[in-house]
C-alpha positions as YAML, in Angstrom:
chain: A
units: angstrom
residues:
- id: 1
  name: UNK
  ca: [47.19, -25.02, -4.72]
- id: 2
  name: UNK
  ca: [48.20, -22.79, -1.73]
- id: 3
  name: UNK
  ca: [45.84, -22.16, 1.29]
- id: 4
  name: UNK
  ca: [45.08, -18.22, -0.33]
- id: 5
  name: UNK
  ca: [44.30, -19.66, -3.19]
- id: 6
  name: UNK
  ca: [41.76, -22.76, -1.55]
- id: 7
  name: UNK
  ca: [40.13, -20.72, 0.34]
- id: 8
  name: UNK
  ca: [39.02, -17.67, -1.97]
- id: 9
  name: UNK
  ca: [38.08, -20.64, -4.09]
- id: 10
  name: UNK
  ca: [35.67, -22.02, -1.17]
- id: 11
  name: UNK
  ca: [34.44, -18.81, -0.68]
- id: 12
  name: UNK
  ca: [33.58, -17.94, -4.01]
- id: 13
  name: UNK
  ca: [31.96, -21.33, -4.21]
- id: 14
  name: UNK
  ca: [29.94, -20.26, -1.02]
- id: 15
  name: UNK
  ca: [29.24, -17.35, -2.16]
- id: 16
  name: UNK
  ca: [28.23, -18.35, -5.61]
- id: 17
  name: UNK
  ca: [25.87, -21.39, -4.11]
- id: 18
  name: UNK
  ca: [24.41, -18.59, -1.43]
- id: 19
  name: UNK
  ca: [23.44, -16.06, -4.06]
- id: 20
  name: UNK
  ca: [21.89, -19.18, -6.25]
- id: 21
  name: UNK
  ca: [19.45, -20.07, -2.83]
- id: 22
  name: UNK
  ca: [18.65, -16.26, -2.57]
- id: 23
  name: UNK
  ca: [18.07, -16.10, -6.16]
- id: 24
  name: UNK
  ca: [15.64, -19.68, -5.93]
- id: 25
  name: UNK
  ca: [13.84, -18.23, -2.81]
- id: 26
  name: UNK
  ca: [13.04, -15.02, -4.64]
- id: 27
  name: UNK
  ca: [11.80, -16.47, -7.85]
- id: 28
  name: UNK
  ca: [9.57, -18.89, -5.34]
- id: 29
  name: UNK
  ca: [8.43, -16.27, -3.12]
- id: 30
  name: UNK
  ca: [7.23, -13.87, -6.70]
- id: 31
  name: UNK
  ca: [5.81, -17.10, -7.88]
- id: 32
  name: UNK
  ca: [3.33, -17.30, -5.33]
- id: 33
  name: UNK
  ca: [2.25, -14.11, -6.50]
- id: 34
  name: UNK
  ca: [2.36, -14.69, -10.06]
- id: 35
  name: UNK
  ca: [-1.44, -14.37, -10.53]
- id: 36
  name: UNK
  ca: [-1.39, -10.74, -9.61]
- id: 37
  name: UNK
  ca: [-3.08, -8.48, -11.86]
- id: 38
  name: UNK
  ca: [-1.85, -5.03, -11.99]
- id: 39
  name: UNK
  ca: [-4.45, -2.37, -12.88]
- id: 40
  name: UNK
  ca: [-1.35, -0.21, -14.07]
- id: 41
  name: UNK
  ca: [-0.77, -2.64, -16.93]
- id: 42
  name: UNK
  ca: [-4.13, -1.16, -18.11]
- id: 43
  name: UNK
  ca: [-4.97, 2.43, -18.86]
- id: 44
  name: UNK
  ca: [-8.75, 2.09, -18.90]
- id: 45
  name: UNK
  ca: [-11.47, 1.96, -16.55]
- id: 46
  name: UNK
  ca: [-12.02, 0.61, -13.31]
- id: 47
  name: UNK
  ca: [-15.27, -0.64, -11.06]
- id: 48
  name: UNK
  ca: [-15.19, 1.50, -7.66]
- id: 49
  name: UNK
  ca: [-17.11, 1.64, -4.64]
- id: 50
  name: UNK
  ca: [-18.91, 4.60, -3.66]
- id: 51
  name: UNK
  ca: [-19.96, 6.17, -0.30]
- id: 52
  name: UNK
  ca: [-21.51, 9.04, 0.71]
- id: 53
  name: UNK
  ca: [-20.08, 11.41, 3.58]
- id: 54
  name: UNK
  ca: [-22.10, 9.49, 6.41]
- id: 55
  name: UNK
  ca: [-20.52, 6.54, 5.31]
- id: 56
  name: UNK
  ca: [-23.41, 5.28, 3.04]
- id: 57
  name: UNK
  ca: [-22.41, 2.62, -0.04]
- id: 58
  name: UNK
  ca: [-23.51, 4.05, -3.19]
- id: 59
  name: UNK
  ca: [-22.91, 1.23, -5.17]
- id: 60
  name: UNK
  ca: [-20.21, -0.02, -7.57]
- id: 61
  name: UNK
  ca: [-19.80, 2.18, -10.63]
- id: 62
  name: UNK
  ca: [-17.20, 2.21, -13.81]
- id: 63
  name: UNK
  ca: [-15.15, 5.24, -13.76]
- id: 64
  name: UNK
  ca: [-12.32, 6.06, -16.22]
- id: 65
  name: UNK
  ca: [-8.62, 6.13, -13.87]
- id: 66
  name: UNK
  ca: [-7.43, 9.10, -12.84]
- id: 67
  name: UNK
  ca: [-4.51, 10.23, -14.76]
- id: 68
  name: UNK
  ca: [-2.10, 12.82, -14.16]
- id: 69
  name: UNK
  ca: [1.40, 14.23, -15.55]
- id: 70
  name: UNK
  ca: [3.94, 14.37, -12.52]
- id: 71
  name: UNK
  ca: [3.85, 18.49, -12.67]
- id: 72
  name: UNK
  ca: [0.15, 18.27, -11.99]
- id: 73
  name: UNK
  ca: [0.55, 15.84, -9.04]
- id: 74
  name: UNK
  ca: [3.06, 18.24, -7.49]
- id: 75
  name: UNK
  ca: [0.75, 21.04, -7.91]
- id: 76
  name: UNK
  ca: [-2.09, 19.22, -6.17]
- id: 77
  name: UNK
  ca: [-0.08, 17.18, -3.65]
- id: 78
  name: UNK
  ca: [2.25, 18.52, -0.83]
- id: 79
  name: UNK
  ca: [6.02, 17.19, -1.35]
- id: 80
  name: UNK
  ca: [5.65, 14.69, 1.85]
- id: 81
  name: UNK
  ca: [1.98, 13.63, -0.45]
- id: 82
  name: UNK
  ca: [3.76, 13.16, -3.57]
- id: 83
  name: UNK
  ca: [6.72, 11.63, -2.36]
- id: 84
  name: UNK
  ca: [4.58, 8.87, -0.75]
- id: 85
  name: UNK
  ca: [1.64, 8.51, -3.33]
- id: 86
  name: UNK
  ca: [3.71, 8.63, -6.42]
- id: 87
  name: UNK
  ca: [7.02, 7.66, -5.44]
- id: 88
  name: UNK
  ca: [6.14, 4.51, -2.66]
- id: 89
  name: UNK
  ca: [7.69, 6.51, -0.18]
- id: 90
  name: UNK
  ca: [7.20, 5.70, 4.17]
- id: 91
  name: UNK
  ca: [6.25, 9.12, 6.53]
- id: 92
  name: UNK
  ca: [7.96, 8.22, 9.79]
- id: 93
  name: UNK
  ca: [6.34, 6.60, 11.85]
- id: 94
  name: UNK
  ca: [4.34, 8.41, 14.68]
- id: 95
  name: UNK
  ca: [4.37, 11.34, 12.79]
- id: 96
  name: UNK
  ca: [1.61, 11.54, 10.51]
- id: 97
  name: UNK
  ca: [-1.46, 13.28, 11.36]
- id: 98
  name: UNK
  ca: [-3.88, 10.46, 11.35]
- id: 99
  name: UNK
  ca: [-2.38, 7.91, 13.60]
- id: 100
  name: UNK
  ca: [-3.83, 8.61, 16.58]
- id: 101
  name: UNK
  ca: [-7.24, 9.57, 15.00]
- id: 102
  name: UNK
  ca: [-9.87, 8.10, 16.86]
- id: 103
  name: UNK
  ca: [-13.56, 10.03, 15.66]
- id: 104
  name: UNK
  ca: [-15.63, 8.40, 13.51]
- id: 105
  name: UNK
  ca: [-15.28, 8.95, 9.48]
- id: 106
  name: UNK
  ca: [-14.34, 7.68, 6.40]
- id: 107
  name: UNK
  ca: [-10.60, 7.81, 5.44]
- id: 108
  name: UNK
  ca: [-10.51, 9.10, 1.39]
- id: 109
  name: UNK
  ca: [-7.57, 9.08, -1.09]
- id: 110
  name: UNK
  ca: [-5.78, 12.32, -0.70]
- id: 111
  name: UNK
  ca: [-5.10, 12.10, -4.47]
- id: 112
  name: UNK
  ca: [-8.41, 11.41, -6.04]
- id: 113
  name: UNK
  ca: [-10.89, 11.13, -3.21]
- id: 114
  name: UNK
  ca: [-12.02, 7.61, -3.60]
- id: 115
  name: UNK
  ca: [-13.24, 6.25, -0.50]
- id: 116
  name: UNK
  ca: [-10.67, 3.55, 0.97]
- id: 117
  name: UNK
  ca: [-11.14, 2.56, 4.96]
- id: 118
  name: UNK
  ca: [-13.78, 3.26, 7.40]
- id: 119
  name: UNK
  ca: [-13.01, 4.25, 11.09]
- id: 120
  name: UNK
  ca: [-14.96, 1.54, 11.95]
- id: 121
  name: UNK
  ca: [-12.08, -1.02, 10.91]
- id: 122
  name: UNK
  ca: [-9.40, 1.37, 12.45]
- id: 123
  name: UNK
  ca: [-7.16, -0.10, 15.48]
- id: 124
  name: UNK
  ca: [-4.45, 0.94, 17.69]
- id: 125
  name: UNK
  ca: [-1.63, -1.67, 16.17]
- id: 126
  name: UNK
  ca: [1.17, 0.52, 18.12]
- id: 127
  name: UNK
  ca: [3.02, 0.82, 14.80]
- id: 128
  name: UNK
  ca: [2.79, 4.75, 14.50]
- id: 129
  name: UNK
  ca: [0.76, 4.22, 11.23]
- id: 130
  name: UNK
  ca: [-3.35, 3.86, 10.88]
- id: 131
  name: UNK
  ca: [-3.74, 0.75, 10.85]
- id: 132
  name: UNK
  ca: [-7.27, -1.15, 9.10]
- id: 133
  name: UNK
  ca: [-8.47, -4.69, 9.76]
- id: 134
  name: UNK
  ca: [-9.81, -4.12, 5.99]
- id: 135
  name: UNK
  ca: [-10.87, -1.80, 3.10]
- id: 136
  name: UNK
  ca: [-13.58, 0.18, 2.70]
- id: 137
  name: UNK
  ca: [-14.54, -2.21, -0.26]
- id: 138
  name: UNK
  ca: [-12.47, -4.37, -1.72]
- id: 139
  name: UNK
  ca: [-13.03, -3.21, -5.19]
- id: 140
  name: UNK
  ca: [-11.15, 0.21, -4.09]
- id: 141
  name: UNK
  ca: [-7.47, -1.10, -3.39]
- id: 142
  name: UNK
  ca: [-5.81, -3.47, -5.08]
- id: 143
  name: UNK
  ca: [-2.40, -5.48, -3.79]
- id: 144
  name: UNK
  ca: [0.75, -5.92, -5.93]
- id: 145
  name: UNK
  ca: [4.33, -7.86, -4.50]
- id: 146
  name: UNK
  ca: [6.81, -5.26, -2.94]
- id: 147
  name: UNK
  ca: [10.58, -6.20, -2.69]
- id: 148
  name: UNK
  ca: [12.03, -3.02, -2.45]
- id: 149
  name: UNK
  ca: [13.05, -3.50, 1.28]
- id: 150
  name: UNK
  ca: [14.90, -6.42, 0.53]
- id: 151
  name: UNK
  ca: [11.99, -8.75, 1.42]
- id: 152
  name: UNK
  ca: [8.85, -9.46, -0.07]
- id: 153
  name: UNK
  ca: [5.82, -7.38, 1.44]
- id: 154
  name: UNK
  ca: [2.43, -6.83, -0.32]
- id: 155
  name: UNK
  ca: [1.91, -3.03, -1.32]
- id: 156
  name: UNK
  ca: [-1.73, -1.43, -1.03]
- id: 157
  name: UNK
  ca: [-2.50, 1.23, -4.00]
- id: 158
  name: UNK
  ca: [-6.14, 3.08, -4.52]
- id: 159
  name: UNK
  ca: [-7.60, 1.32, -7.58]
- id: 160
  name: UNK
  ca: [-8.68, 5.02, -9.21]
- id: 161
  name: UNK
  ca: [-5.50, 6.76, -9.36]
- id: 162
  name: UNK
  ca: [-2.76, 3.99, -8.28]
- id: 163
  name: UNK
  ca: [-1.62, 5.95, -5.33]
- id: 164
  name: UNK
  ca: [0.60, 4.09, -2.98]
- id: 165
  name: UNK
  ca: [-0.87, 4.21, 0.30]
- id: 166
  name: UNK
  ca: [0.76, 1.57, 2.46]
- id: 167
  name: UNK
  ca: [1.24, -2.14, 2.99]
- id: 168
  name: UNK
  ca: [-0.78, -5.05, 4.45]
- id: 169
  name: UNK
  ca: [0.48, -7.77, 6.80]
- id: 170
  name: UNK
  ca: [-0.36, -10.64, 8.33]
- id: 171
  name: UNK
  ca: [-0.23, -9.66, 12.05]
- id: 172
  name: UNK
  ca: [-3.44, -8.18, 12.56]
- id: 173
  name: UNK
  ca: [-6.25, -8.87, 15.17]
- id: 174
  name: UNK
  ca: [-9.02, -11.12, 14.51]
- id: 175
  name: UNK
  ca: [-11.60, -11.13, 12.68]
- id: 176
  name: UNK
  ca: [-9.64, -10.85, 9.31]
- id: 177
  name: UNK
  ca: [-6.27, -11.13, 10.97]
- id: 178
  name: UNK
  ca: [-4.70, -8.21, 8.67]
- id: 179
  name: UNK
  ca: [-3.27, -4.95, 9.38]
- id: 180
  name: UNK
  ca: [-3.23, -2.16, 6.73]
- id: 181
  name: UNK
  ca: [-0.86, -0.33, 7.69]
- id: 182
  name: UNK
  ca: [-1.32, 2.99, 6.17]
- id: 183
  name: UNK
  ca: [0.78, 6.72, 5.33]
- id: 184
  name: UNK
  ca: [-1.30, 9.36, 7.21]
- id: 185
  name: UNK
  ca: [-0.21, 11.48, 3.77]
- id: 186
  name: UNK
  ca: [-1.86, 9.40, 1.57]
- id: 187
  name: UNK
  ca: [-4.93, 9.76, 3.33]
- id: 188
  name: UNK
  ca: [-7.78, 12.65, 4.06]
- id: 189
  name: UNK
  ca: [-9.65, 11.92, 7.16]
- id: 190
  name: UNK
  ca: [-13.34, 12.88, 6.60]
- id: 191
  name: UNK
  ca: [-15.19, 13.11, 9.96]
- id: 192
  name: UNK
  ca: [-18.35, 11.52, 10.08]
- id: 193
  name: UNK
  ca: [-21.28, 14.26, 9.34]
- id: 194
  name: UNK
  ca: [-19.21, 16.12, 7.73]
- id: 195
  name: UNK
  ca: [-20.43, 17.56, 4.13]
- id: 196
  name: UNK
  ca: [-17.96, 16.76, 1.21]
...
């Protein structure tokens, strides 16, 4: 065997035995999230939160999901809106309009309305996204696993409509120690006293 041919055979090896451990990892790391329940897998009805415009709990009520063809969304939604509700897409950060939102108010769904965080949870995390320490209620968002980027993340979607709206991580302030960090386009800001 010549040296060309030893050593594309220890780098295939390598590589082979590499792409096996990346494989393992990601099969471990989804594993650990095996339990998750997707609402999407089911086309009926979900339990949701509501508030009032002060900010008020309602009380949990069963409401059928909101469903809509992809030519209504864009008729409803703005492109930046619909690229980041129904497609999982990021706004850049520092540049959407709720950031650096400090009044009081309730934060809503921009594609159904259902009430998600409270600007009571809001903090400065210095990401150029709102950031939460927690939901409004937790029946209102539900988490799923994310590996798009390449590494596993835990995506936030509304529970109504199944809007992306963000991801949550582990770096936040105490007490909860989470940070949902939110799209400003998948949000409405509602100040507080304002009428719906």
């Amino acid at each position: 065997m010549n040296e060309t041919t030893r050593r594309g055979f220890i780098f295939g090896t390598a590589t082979l035995a590499a792409y096996g451990l990346l494989v393992g990892v990601q099969r471990l790391c989804l594993s650990a999230f095996a339990d998750d329940a997707s609402p999407e897998d089911d086309p009926g009805s979900v339990k949701i939160a509501r508030f009032a415009a002060d900010g008020t709990a309602l009380g949990v009520f069963t409401l059928a999901k909101v469903r809509k063809s992809k030519k209504e969304w864009q008729q409803q939604l703005t492109p930046l809106q619909f690229d980041v509700t129904r497609r999982a897409a990021t706004e850049w950060a520092f540049t959407g309009a709720l950031y650096d939102e400090h009044r009081p108010g309730l934060y809503r769904c921009v594609d159904c309305d259902a009430a998600l965080f409270s600007s009571a949870t809001k903090f400065d995390s210095g990401t150029g996204w709102p950031s939460f320490l927690a939901p409004i209620a937790s029946e209102n968002v539900y988490e799923k696993s994310d590996m798009t980027a390449g590494v596993l993340r835990r995506e936030v979607k509304c529970r109504l409509c199944e809007a992306h709206l963000g991801h949550v991580f582990t770096d936040g302030p105490e007490p909860t120690g989470l940070r949902y960090c939110m799209n400003s386009a998948a949000l409405r800001f509602v100040p507080a006293g304002l009428k719906l």
